[in-house]
Structures are given as structure tokens and as C-alpha cells.
C-alpha positions as CSV (number, residue, x, y, z in Angstrom):
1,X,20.5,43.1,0.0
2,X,20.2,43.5,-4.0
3,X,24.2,43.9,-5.3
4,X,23.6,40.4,-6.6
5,X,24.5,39.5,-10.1
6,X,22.8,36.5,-11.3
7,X,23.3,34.3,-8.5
8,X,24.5,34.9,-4.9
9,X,25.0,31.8,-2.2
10,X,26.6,33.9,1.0
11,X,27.6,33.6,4.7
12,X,27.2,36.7,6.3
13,X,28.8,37.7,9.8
14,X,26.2,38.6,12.2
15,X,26.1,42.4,11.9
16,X,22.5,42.5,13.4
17,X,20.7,40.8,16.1
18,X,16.7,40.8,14.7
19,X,14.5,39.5,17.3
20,X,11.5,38.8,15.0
21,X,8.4,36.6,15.2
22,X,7.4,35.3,11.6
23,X,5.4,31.8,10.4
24,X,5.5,29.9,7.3
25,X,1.9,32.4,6.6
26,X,2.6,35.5,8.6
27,X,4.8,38.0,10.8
28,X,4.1,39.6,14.2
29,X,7.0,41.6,15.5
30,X,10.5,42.7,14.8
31,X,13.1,44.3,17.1
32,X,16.4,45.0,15.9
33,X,19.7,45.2,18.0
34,X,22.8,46.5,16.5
35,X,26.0,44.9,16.9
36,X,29.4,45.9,15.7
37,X,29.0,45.3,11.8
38,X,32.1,43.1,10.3
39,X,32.8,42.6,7.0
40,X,31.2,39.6,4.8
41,X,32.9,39.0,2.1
42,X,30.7,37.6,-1.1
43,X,31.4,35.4,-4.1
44,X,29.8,36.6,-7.1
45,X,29.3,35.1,-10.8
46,X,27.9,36.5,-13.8
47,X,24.9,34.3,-15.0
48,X,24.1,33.1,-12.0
49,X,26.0,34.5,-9.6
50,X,26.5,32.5,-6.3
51,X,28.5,34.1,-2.9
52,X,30.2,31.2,-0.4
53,X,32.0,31.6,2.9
54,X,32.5,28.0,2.6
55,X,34.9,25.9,1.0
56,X,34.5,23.0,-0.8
57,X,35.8,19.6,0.3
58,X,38.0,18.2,-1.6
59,X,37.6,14.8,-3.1
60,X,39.7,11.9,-1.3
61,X,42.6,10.8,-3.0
62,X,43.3,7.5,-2.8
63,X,46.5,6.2,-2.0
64,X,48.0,3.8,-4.6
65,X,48.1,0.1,-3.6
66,X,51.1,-1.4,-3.1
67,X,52.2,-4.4,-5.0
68,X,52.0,-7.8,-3.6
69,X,55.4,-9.7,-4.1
70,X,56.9,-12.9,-2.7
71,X,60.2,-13.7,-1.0
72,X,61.7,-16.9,-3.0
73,X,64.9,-18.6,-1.6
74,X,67.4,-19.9,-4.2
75,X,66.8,-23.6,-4.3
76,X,70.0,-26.0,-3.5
77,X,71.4,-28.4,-6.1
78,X,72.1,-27.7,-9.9
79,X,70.5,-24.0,-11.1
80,X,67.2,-25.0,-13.0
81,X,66.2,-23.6,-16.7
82,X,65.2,-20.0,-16.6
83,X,61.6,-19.1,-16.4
84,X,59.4,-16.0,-17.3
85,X,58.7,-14.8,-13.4
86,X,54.9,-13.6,-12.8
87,X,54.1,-11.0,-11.1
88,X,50.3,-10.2,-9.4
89,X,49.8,-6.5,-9.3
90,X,46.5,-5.4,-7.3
91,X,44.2,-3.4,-9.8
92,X,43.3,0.3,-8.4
93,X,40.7,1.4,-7.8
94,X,38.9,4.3,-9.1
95,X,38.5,7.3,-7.1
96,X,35.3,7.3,-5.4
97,X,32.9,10.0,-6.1
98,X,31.4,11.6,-3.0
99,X,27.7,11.5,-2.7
100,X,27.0,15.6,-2.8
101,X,28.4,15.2,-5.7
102,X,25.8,15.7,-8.5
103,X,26.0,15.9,-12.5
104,X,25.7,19.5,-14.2
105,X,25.9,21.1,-10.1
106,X,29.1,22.3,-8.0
107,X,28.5,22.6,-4.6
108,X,29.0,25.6,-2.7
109,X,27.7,25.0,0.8
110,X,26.6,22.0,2.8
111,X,25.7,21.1,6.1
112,X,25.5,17.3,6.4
113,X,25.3,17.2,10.4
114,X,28.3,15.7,11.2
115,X,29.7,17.8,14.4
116,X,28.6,17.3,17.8
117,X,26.3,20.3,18.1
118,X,24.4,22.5,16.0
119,X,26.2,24.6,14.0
120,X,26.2,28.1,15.0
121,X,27.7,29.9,12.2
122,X,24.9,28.3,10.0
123,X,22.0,28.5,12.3
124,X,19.7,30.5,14.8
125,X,16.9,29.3,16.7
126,X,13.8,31.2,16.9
127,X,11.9,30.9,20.0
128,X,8.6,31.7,21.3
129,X,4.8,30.6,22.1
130,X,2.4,33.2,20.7
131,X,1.0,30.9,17.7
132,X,3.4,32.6,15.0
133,X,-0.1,33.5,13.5
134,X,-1.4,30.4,12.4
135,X,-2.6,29.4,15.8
136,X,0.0,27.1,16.2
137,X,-0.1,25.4,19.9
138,X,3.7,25.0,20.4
139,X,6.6,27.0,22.5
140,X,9.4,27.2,20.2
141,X,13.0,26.5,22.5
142,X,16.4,26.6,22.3
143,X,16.4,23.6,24.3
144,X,18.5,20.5,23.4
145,X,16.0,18.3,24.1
146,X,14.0,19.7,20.8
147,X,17.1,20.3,18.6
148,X,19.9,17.9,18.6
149,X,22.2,16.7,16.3
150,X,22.3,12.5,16.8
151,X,23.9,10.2,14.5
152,X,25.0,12.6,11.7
153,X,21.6,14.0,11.3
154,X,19.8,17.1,12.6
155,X,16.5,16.2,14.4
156,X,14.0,18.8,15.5
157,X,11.6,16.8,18.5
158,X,8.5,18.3,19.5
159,X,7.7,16.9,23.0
160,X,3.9,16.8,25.1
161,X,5.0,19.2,27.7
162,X,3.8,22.1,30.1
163,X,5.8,25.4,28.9
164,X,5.5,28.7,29.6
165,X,1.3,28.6,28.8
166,X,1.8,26.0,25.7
167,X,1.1,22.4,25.9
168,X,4.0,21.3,23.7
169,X,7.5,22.5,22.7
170,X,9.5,21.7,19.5
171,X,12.1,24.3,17.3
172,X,12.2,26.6,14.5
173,X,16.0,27.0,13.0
174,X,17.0,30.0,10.6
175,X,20.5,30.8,8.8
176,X,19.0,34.7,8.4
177,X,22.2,36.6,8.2
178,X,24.5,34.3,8.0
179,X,23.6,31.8,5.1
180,X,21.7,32.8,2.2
181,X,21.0,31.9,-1.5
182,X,19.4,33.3,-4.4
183,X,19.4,30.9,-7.2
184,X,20.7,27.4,-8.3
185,X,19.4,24.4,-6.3
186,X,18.5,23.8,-3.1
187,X,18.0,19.9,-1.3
188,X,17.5,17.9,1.9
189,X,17.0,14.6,2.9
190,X,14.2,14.3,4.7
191,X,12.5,11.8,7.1
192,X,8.8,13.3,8.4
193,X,6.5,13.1,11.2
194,X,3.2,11.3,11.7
195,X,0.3,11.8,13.4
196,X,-2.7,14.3,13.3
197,X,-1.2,17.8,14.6
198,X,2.1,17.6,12.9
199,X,3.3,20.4,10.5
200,X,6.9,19.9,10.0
201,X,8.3,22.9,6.7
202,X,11.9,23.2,4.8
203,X,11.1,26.6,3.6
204,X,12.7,30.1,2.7
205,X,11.9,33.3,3.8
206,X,13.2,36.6,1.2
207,X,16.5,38.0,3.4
208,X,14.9,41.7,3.2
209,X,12.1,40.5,5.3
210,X,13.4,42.6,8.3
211,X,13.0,45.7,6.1
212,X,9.8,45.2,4.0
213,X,8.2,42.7,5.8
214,X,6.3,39.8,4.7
215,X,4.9,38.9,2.2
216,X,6.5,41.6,0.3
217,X,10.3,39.4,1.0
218,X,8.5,36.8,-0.3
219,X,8.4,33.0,0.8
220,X,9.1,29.9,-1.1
221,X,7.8,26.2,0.6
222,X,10.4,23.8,-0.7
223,X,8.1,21.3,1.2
224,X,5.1,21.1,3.8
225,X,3.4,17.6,5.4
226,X,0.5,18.5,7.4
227,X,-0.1,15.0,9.8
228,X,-3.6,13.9,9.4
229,X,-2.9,13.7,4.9
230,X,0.1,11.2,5.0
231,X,1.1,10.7,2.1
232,X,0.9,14.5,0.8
233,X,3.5,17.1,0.5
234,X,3.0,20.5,-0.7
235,X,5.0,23.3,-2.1
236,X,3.4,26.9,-2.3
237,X,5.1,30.4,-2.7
238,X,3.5,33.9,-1.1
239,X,4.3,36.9,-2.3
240,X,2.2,40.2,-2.6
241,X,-1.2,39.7,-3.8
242,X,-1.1,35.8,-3.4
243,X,-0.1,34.9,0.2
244,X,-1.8,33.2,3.1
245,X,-4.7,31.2,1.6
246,X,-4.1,32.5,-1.5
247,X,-0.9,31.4,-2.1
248,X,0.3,29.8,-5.6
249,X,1.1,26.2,-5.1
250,X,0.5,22.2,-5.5
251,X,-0.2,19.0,-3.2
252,X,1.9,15.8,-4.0
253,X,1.2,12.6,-3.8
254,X,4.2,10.5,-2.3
255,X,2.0,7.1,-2.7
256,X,2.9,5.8,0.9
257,X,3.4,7.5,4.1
258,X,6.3,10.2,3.9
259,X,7.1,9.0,7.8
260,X,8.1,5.6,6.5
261,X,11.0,6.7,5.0
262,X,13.4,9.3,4.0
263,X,12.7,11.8,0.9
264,X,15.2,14.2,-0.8
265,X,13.3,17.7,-1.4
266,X,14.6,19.7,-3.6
267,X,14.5,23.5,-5.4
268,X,15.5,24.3,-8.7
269,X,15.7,28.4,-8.9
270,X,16.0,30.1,-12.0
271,X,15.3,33.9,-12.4
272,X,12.2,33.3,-14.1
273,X,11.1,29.5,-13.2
274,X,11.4,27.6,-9.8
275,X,11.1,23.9,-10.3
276,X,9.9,21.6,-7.2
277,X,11.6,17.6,-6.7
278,X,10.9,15.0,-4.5
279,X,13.4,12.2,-5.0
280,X,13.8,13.6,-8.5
281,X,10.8,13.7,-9.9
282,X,9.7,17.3,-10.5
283,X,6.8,18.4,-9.0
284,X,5.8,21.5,-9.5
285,X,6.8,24.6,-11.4
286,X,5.6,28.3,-11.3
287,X,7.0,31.7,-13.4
288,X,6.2,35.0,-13.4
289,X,3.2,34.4,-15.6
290,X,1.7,31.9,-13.1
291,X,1.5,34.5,-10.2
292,X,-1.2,37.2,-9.5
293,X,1.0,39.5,-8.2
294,X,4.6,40.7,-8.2
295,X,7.4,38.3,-8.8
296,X,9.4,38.5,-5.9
297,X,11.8,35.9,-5.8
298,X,15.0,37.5,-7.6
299,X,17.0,37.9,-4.4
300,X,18.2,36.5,-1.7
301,X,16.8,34.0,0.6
302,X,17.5,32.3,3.7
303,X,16.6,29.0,5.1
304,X,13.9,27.6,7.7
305,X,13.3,24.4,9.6
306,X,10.9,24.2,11.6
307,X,8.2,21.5,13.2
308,X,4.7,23.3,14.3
309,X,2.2,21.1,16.4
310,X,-1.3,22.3,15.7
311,X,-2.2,25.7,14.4
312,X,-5.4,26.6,11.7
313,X,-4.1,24.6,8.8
314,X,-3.4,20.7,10.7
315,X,-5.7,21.3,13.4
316,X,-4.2,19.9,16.7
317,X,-3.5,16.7,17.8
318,X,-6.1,14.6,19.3
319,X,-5.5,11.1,20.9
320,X,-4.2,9.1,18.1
321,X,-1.0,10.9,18.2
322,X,1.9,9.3,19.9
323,X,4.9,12.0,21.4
324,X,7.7,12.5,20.6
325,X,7.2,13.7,17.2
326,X,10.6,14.0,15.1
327,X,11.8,15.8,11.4
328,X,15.1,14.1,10.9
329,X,17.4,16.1,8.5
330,X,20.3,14.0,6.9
331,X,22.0,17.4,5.0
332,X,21.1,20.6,3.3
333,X,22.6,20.8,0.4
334,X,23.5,24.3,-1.9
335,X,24.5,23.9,-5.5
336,X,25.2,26.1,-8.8
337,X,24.9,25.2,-12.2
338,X,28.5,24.0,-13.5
339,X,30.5,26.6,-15.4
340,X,29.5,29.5,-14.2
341,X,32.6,30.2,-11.8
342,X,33.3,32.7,-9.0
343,X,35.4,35.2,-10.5
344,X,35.1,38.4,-8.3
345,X,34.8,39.2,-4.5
346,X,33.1,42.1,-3.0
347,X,32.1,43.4,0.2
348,X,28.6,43.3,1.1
349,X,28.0,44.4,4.6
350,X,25.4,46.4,5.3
């Protein structure tokens, strides 16, 4: 999991079917199924180093605009005095830049949500009722009615209903083994839930946490909204020595409910500084320094999204909250910092 350079975005091919039950706070079980093992083939840059089985759209090019002319009939009678003809050209237009497009950044992988379904080759669901150690009151499903993609966005529903022992059911999606990223900047647009009881997270969990465990992968928060503080997003990392209630983090104030609208969350990941956004204005920061334990985030990391209902942290709901609850995702978006190009391929299968 560590023949990373600097940087290292990568799609991996599903070599391993992992079975494992892990919260935003805490892990319970892991089984591990193998599966024949293909080959995964990684991008790699020096200084930061970033790995992509995507490619990159292309910008539209526009096609050029014709120009307008007129039919003119030769008049009858005597030929009249030659004349300077005018001719209108239409002016064209620039090439439009597309909007994942973002100054000092090249994009190397994107979902924005567009398909009909859920991508598989991006995403996994984890399911399960057992409280994913934080008490939390919800079966996770598979279920299209609480993961759907509807009008090019991603929306995770958690829903009032009888399952399997749990009074409500919602989902939990993970690209383990098959997207990850270690470095550069990661973003989502965003539109949360309301009500008491609601804990919607865009978080990453270290891709060695089948191995080591947690929090030894490490975890890094990119954003948490518990219901009942509306206005308030957090960001927190857990590592080794500062995990659970002692993790390393900071509440933001958003100034109006974060359910009234969409927000774009963001990570900036350096080797030695992680940098929190929330519609561009930086949030938070941590380094090595700012940790009471080891510095665990230097490889990579895959991506969670996931909408708990109850649990220690948000309490559950009581009768002021309205179901369906909804965390509406408008893209993910993985960038590197411009000019530091993929210039080598290797195999990385394990």
C-alpha cells in the first residue's frame, strides 16, 4: 500500500472482497474473501505523485460560426456606381471553461453523478445495523430507496422504517480498493440534512485499514454536521494517540443553516499540512507538530459517505424531526497541483 512517491490518486481492480464493519470513530470486524487478483495499474509523479485509472475529459471545442451572408439579385436598368460591399461576420466565441476546472489544479478523477445508477467501479456500499460503535440507530442498505442517483446528484435517504431490529435505514458508500488518493485536494458539493438525530460525514479512512486497523490507518473528516447544531460543521483527524474523543480538530461556523443550501467542502493534503475549506474559505489546518501522536496521513486514503441517524455524538431523533432525511452530493472532485505530471506507470497489485 506504500510504493507511493509523493502523490498517488488510484483505481484499483477489486482483488479483495473485505467485509468489514468500521464508523467515522471505531472498527468492529473484518473478514476477508479473496478473489482472483488483476492487475492495477498506477500513475505515479515525483513531488506529489498522483495514480488515475481515469481519464480526463476533454474540454469542448467549439465549432466555428459560420458567416452570415446575403443573396443580392443584380438590379435591372443601367449598372449603378461601384460600392465598398459590407460584410457582418458573427464574433466567436471563446472556448468555455468547464466548471471542474480550477486555477493551479489538474483534475484527475471526478464523479459528478451523471449516469443512471451508482457507479460501481467507484463505489461499495457498506451495510449493516450493529451501531458501527457509536450507537448509531440505523440499518445501513443497499437498497435504492436510501441510495439513488436523481437529477445528476448522488443522494443518500435515511427513511423511519422497521428493519431487521433498527428503527431507520439510510447508506454508507466507500471507493476502498478501487479509488484512492494520498495527496493534492479533495472537494464536494454538498447539500445537508436537518433535524435533531442527523449525522451525515464526507470522510476518509487510511487504505491499510484492513491490515492495521484503525486508528492506526488513520482517518481524516473533510466535514461532519451533527443535526441538533445547524449551522456547525466540523473537521477532525484520528490517528494513534488522538482518536475517538480525543481527536485533533475544529467546529465551523457556517452563519445559517448548512440544510438551506449547498456548500463545497474541500481538503487540501500536503505531506506535512492538511488545510480544511468550506466554499473557499479555509478552515482549519493541522501538521505534524499539532498532533499528540504519530503522523499518519502520508498514504493512501479512500473515501466515505455516509448519513448515520442517532448514535452517542447527535443523540437520536426526537419528534421534531421530519423523515426522509437527505445528503445530496452534486460531485466529488480529485485534483493535483499543476506541473507535477504523470511520467511513469507501475503495477501495484497486491
Amino acid at each position: 500500500m506504500r510504493n507511493l512517491r509523493f502523490g498517488n490518486v488510484r483505481f484499483l481492480p477489486v482483488a479483495l472482497i473485505q467485509v468489514y464493519l468500521v464508523t467515522a470513530c471505531g472498527t468492529l470486524a473484518v473478514e476477508t474473501l479473496p478473489l482472483p487478483e488483476p492487475a492495477a495499474i498506477t500513475i505515479s509523479s515525483p513531488s506529489p505523485t498522483f495514480e488515475a485509472a481515469a481519464t480526463r475529459l476533454p474540454l469542448p471545442t467549439p465549432m466555428p460560426s459560420p458567416t452570415p451572408t446575403e443573396s443580392i439579385s443584380p438590379p435591372s436598368g443601367p449598372a449603378p456606381e461601384p460600392t465598398v460591399a459590407a460584410t457582418a461576420t458573427a464574433t466567436r466565441q471563446p472556448t468555455a471553461t468547464p466548471e471542474w476546472m480550477k486555477a493551479g489544479w489538474t483534475l484527475v478523477w471526478q464523479d459528478e453523478f451523471d449516469g443512471p445508477e451508482i457507479n460501481a467501479a467507484y463505489w461499495t456500499h457498506d451495510t449493516g445495523g450493529h451501531g458501527w460503535g457509536n450507537a448509531e440507530l440505523q440499518y445501513y442498505t443497499a437498497a435504492a430507496t436510501n441510495s439513488f442517483i436523481e437529477d445528476g446528484m448522488l443522494t443518500i435517504q435515511a427513511l423511519e422504517e422497521a428493519y431487521d431490529g433498527r428503527a431507520y435505514t439510510s447508506a454508507r458508500l466507500t471507493t476502498m480498493e478501487k479509488v484512492e488518493v494520498a495527496y493534492g485536494r479533495v472537494e464536494a458539493r454538498i447539500q445537508l440534512p436537518y433535524g435533531r438525530g442527523t449525522w451525515p460525514a464526507f470522510w476518509m479512512m487510511g487504505a491499510d485499514f484492513p491490515y492495521i486497523g484503525w486508528p492506526l490507518s488513520g482517518e481524516i473528516d473533510i466535514m461532519e454536521h451533527i443535526g441538533h447544531e445547524p449551522e456547525t460543521v466540523y473537521a477532525h483527524v484520528h490517528g494513534p494517540g488522538y482518536s475517538r474523543d480525543e481527536s485533533v480538530g475544529s467546529a465551523y461556523d457556517l452563519g445559517k443553516p448548512a440544510a438551506e443550501t449547498f456548500h463545497v467542502f474541500a481538503l487540501e493534503w500536503e505531506e506535512e499540512e492538511i488545510r480544511w475549506y468550506v466554499d473557499e474559505a479555509v478552515i482549519f489546518t493541522i501538521t505534524p507538530a499539532d498532533v499528540p501522536g504519530t503522523w499518519v496521513f502520508d498514504h493512501p486514503f479512500f473515501l466515505v459517505l455516509n448519513l448515520a441517524v442517532g448514535g452517542h455524538w447527535p443523540g437520536p431523533p426526537d419528534e421534531t424531526t421530519q423523515f426522509p432525511q437527505q445528503l445530496m452530493v452534486d460531485y466529488i472532485r480529485i485534483y493535483k497541483p499543476d506541473g507535477h505530471t504523470d511520467n511513469t506507470k507501475e503495477n501495484v497489485a497486491q
